[in-house]
C-alpha positions, 0 to 999 in steps of 0.5 A, a space after each residue: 511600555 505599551 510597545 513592549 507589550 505589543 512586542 510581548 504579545 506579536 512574539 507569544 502568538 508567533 510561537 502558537 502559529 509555529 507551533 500549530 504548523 506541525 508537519 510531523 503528522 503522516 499524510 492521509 490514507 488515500 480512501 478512495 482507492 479501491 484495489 483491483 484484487 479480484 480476477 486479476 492476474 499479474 505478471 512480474 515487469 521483469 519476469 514474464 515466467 513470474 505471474 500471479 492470481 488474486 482472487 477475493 470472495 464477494 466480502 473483500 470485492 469493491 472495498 478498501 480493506 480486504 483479504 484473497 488468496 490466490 496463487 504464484 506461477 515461477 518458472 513453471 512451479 505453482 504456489 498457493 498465496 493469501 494476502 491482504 490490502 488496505 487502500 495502497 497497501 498490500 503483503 501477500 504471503 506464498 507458500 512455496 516448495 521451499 518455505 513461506 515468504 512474505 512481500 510487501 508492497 504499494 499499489 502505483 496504480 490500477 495497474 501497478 504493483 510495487 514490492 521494492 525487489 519486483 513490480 508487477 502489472 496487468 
């Protein structure tokens, strides 16, 4: 009875470690990333006549989360933008001559910028 009962207990307390392994948890935000948004000018990694310029008021400079606007120069046709970041996270939205369009993207690096259809660098 007594080895039963140690059985018992070693199988209810594997369950509750098991159970407390959860890996369905997203992974941390990365809060020390600080994007490189103001004055920096970006060019497309495919596309040199594909540039854009990002520009934050004093509020949305050296933080994780913030707003710009800026612009976007494609083949010679300049677009007004605004966008927003948060830690790796970035949309920009462009205003162009033939309708509003909105990416969504990663900051790789410092340097980097990944929308899924395009990269751009500084």
């Amino acid at each position: 009875m007594r080895t039963l009962n140690y059985m018992l207990v070693f199988f209810v307390g594997s369950i509750v470690i098991l159970a407390s392994c959860s890996t369905t948890d997203p992974a941390p935000a990365d809060l020390t990333f600080i994007p490189p948004i103001n004055g920096a000018s970006w060019t497309n990694v495919a596309d040199p006549n594909h540039t854009f310029d990002f520009n934050a008021d004093s509020a949305n400079i050296n933080v994780n989360t913030g707003v710009f606007a800026g612009t976007e120069t494609l083949n010679s046709i300049v677009s007004s933008l605004t966008g927003s970041f948060n830690n790796r996270t970035i949309s920009i939205n462009i205003q162009r001559p033939s309708g509003a369009i909105r990416f969504d993207g990663q900051f790789v690096s410092n340097s980097l910028i990944d929308f899924g259809s395009f990269r751009i660098s500084r």
